[in-house]
C-alpha positions, 0 to 999 in steps of 0.5 A, spaced: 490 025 800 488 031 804 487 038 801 485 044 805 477 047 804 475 054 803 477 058 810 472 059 814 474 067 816 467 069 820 470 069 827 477 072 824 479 079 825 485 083 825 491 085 830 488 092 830 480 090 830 483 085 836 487 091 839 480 095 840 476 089 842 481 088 847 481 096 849 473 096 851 473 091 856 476 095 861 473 098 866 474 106 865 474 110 871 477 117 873 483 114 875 485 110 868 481 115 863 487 118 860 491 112 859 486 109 856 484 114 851 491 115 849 491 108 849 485 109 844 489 114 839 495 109 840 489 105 835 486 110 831 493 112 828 494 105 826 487 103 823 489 105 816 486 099 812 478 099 810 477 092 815 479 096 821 475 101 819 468 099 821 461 100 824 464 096 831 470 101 832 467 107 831 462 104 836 467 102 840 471 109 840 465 112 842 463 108 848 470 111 851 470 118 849 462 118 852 465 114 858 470 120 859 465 124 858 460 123 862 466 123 868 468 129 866 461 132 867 460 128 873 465 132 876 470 125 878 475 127 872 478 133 870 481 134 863 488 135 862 492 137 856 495 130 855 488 127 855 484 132 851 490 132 846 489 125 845 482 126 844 482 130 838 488 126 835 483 122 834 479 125 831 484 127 827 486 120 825 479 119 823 478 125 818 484 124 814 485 117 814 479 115 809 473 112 814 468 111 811 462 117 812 457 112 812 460 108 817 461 114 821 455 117 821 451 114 827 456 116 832 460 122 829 455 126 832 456 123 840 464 122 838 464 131 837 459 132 843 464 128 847 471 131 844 468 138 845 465 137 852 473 134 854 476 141 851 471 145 854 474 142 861 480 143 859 479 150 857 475 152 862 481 151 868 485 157 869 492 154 868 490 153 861 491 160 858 493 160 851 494 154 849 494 151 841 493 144 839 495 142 832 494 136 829 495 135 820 486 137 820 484 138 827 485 144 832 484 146 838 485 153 841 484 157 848 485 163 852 482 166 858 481 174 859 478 179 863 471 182 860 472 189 864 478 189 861 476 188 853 478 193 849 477 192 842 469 193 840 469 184 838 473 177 839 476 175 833 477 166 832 481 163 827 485 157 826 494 158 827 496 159 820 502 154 820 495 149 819 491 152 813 492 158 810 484 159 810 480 165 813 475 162 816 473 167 822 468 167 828 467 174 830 463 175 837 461 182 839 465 184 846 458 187 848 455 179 848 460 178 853 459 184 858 452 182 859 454 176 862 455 176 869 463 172 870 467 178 869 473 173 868 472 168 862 474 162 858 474 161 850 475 155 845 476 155 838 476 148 834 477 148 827 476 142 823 479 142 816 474 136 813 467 135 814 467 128 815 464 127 822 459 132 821 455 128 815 448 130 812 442 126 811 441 122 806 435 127 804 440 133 803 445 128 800 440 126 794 437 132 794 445 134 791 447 137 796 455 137 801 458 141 806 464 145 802 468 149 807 471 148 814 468 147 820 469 151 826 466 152 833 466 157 838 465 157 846 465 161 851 466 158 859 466 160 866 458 162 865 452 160 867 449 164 861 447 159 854 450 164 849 443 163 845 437 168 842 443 174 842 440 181 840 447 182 837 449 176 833 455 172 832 459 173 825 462 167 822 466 167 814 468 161 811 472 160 804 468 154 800 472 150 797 467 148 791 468 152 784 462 150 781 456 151 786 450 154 788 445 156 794 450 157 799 448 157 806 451 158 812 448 152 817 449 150 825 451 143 827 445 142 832 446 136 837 440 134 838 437 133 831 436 126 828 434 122 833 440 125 837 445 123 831 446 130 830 445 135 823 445 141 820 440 146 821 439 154 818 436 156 825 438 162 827 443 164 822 443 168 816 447 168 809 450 175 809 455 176 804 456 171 798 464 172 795 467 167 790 469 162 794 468 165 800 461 166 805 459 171 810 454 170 816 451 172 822 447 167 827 444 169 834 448 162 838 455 159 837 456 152 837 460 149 829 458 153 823 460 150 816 458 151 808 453 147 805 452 148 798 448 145 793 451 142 786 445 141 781 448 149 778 455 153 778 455 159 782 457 163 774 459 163 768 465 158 766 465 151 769 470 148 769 470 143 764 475 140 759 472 140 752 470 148 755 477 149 756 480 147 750 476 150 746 477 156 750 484 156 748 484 154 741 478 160 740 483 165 742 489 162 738 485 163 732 482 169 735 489 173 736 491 169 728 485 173 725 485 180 730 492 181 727 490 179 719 484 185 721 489 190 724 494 190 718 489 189 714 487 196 716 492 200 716 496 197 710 491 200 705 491 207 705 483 206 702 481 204 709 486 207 713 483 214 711 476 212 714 474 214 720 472 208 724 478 206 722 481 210 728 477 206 733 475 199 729 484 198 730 484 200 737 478 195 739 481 190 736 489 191 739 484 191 745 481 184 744 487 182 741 491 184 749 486 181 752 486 173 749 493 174 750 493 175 758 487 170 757 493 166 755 497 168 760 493 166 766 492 160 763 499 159 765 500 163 771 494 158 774 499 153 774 504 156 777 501 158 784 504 164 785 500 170 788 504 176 784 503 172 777 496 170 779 494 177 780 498 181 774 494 176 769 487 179 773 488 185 773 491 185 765 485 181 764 480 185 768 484 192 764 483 189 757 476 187 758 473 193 760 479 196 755 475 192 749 468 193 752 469 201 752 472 201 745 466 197 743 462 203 746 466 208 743 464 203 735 456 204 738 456 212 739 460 213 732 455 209 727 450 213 732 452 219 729 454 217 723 447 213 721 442 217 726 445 224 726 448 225 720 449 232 720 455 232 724 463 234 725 468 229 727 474 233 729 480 230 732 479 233 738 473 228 738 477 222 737 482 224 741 477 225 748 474 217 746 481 215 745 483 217 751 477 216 755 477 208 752 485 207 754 484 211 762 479 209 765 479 202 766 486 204 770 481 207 775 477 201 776 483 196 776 487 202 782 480 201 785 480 194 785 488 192 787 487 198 792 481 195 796 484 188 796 491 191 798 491 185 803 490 177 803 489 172 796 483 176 793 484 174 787 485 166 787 479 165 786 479 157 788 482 151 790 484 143 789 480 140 793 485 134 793 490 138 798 486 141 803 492 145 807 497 146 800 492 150 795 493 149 788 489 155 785 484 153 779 482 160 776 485 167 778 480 173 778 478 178 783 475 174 790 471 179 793 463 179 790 463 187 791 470 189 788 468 184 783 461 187 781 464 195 782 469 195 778 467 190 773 460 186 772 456 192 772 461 197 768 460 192 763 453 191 763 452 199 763 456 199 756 453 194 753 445 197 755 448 203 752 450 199 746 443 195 746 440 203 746 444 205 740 444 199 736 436 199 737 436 206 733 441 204 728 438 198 726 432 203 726 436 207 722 438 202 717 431 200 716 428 207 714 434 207 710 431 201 706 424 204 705 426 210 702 430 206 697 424 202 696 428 195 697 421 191 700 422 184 702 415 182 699 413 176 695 415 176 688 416 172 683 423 171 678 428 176 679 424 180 684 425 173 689 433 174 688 433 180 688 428 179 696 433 173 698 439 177 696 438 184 699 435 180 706 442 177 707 446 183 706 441 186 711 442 180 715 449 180 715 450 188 717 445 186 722 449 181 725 456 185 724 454 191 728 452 186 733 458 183 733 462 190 734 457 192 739 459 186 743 452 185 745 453 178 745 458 179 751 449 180 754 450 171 754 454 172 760 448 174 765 445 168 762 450 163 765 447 165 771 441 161 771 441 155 773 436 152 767 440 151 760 446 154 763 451 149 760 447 151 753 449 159 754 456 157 757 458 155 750 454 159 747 458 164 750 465 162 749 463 161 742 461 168 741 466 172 745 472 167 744 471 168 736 469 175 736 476 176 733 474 171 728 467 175 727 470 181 726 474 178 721 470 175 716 466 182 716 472 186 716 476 182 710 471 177 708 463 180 707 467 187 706 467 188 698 472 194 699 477 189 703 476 183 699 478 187 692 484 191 696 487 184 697 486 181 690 490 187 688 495 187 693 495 179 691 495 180 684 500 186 684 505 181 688 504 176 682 506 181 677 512 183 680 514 175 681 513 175 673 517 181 672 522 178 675 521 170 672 521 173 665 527 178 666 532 172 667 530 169 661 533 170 654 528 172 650 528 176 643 527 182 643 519 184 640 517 191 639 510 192 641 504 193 635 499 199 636 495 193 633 497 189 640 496 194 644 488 194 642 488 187 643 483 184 649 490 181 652 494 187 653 503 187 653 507 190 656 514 191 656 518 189 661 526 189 660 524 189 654 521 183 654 513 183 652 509 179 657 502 178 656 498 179 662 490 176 663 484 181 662 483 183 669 489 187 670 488 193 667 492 199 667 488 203 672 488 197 676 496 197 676 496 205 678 491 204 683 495 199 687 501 203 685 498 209 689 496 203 695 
């Protein structure tokens, strides 16, 4: 009987694999160049499996885009837009049918350098005015104009919005262009939505770097002039993808690198502007410009991480639980009520209170992508920030002139001012930000990166660095260094305060110890509260900042600033001896109300009350004529005080 054996598949290829190989033995000359390289993007379309998408087959569309190329240059062939529409499709086809960029790589360089020189071509005829290409990745731009006639002072190049939604911009000065000597000129503008056919070297990809933008490439024809050492540079902006990065640098594709395989170089280009989640920068040549970022630290505070955010969300669930104990806590005792700081300490924590609920809210509003709920949630956010941070300040300044300058009046005019103060001046900082970024996504900060052309926006808050640090980083920072000033002359203060009452924290023995032990905790405690209400842990911040240990500060600061509500609390009501007994009164109180009203539907016998009873450890008292006998601890003038409470 006969059985099959194990295949043999070395000499096997598949039907698409068999129609490239089949594609290249023909002979490719000016007269079949286009049917041939629409032939080519009829292939690409359909090399969908990994098993196509070979080292063979890219080396096979290479050879065809160079060959027409070369006739083009050669002046056999002239582009036309059949021809360069089906280059660029198929470099379409590759960016996003998922080659591998490894297999790419030793011909990305020459298939660009040969798709380019064909637009160019094409570009630089004169019936080729004002032409776009769009592809689901890939576009392609031209226009044509007269120098003498410019003007506007620059040229602005960017992609058709009906392909992506990002800003990425080359601005070239109009002043370059009048010093050329054409006075009729062509342009191109290409813009590539992946990165993939410009790959990096196996340095920058081990040293954890990537390119994190599109790639766009300006060019201006119908000269004899290399547009390269501009005295005025060229200024190009690019969105980064990326949330988490750092070093960003602006970068130029330069052909020649590697051995003729191409690679990024920063020669001749400077990163001007770092945005969140967008790049400025000026380079003295045009040729493709990208993004490259490195991985190895974030940019700011808060990377995205779902432990992080977890515990983001369940730190302002009980942060907003304990706010709320602590404001009605303040205001129901008239004990506490009455005091001063009670004004400000109540206004500091509806703040923070309003600011973990807009947190709250943004979290829902990132789900939703919509602009206005995406912009409404930052600018509640950026309010109550700066609201809470105020507040915080205003806490600093009344201890100072409690404890530091203590011969003082506090009148209500003074509360009034700091209230008013605290409350308005944030609006001007919101007006001043939602003013400047009036117009464009300004505050959606970054995108999904598995759907380049329909953005799911992760985080919303300002994008723009400079309205970003004016309006709200450095007004903080400016606070909580006046908090670090006044809390440097408290704590002075304090410690004066223990000398001349003589509390040492010197070695002793017996009680002295406790007495060391116990005072040195309560110090430590008031320490620490002040902090707390002064927000000086909100100086962790800067801390994430840093590229070393900046994951130890980032929880650090989502533990301080998330549970600072939580903190207040266990000052507030707990460590507070005033707040602890007015609760176990009030608790107490609602204790002998619910015995009145158990011993009241009882039938108990009447009993008069003895004056020997009445003298008695446990005191009786009658209710509905009913005697209740009633624990050592609640006295009358227990009872009378919590009456008047």
């Amino acid at each position: 009987m006969r059985e099959w054996k194990e295949p043999i598949t070395d000499h096997c290829i598949t039907y698409v694999t068999y129609q490239y190989r089949i594609l290249i033995m023909q002979n490719i000359t000016a007269e079949n160049a286009e049917t041939v390289v629409g032939n080519l993007r009829g292939i690409t379309e359909e090399t969908t499996d990994p098993l196509d998408q070979t080292l063979g087959n890219i080396n096979i569309i290479s050879i065809v885009l160079k060959s027409t190329k070369n006739l083009i240059l050669n002046e056999e062939l002239s582009s036309t837009i059949n021809l360069t529409n089906s280059t660029i499709a198929i470099l379409n086809d590759i960016s996003t049918l998922g080659w591998n960029p490894a297999v790419l790589a030793p011909n990305s360089s020459l298939v660009v350098n040969s798709f380019e020189t064909i637009a160019e071509d094409f570009a630089a005829d004169p019936n080729s005015s004002n032409i776009t290409l769009r592809h689901s990745s890939t576009q392609l731009r031209t226009s044509q104009f007269t120098v003498s006639y410019l003007q506007d002072e620059e040229l602005n190049y960017s992609p058709d919005e009906s392909v992506t939604m990002d800003d990425a911009i080359i601005t070239v000065p109009t002043s370059v262009l009048r010093n050329l000597s054409n006075n009729y000129l062509a342009d191109l503008f290409v813009y590539y939505n992946s990165s993939i056919l410009f790959p990096l070297t196996e340095e920058s990809i081990e040293s954890n770097n990537t390119i994190s933008s599109p790639v766009i490439a300006a060019s201006v024809l119908n000269t004899t002039q290399q547009l390269t050492n501009l005295t005025e540079p060229v200024v190009i902006s690019l969105p980064v993808y990326l949330q988490n990065y750092s070093d960003p640098q602006c970068v130029a594709w330069d052909f020649l690198a590697n051995g003729g395989n191409g690679g990024w170089s920063a020669k001749g280009c400077n990163t001007t502007e770092i945005h969140i989640g967008r790049v400025n920068c000026t380079c003295n040549h045009l040729t493709n410009f990208g993004i490259i970022v490195s991985l190895n630290a974030r940019m700011g505070p808060l990377q995205k991480n779902s432990v992080l955010d977890i515990l983001s969300v369940v730190g302002s669930a009980v942060s907003i639980v304990a706010l709320i104990t602590t404001i009605v806590t303040l205001l129901v005792f008239k004990k506490l009520r009455s005091r001063d700081i009670t004004i400000f300490r109540v206004q500091m924590c509806f703040a923070l209170l309003s600011l973990y609920l807009s947190f709250l809210l943004s979290l829902i509003t990132e789900t939703t992508s919509s602009e206005v709920a995406c912009t409404i949630s930052s600018l509640l956010i950026q309010y109550f920030t700066l609201a809470s941070i105020l507040w915080m300040g205003a806490e600093a300044i009344l201890m100072y002139r409690k404890l530091v300058v203590v011969f003082t009046a506090l009148t209500n005019t003074f509360f009034i001012a700091i209230s008013l103060i605290c409350w308005s001046i944030p609006v001007l900082f919101v007006f001043i930000s939602l003013t400047t970024l009036a117009t464009g996504n300004n505050y959606l900060i970054s995108r999904n990166e598995d759907d380049d052309t329909n953005a799911d926006f992760n985080f919303c808050f300002i994008s723009h660095l400079g309205v970003f640090l004016g309006t709200f980083l450095i007004p903080i920072f400016v606070i909580l260094l006046f908090n670090i000033l006044i809390f440097v002359l408290v704590v002075r203060a304090l410690i004066k305060h223990k000398r001349q009452k003589k509390i040492k924290f010197a070695d002793g023995a017996g009680d002295s110890k406790v007495a060391m032990i116990r005072n040195g905790t309560k110090f430590l405690l008031g320490i620490i509260s002040i902090m707390t209400v002064f927000g000086l842990m909100w100086i962790l911040a800067a801390l994430t900042f840093l590229e070393s240990g900046s994951m130890v500060f980032e929880v650090l600061f989502i533990f301080a600033n998330i549970f600072q509500g939580l903190l207040i609390f266990f000052f507030q009501c707990i460590v507070s001896e005033d707040s602890r007994k007015l609760w176990m009164r009030a608790m107490v109180g609602m204790t002998i109300i619910k015995k009145k009203k158990k011993v009241s539907t009882k039938n108990l016998n009447k009993r008069p009350v003895s004056p020997s009873n009445e003298e008695s450890t446990n005191k009786s008292y009658v209710v509905s004529n009913q005697s209740v006998e009633l624990p050592v601890i609640m006295k009358p003038d227990n009872l009378q005080e919590q009456d008047k409470l």
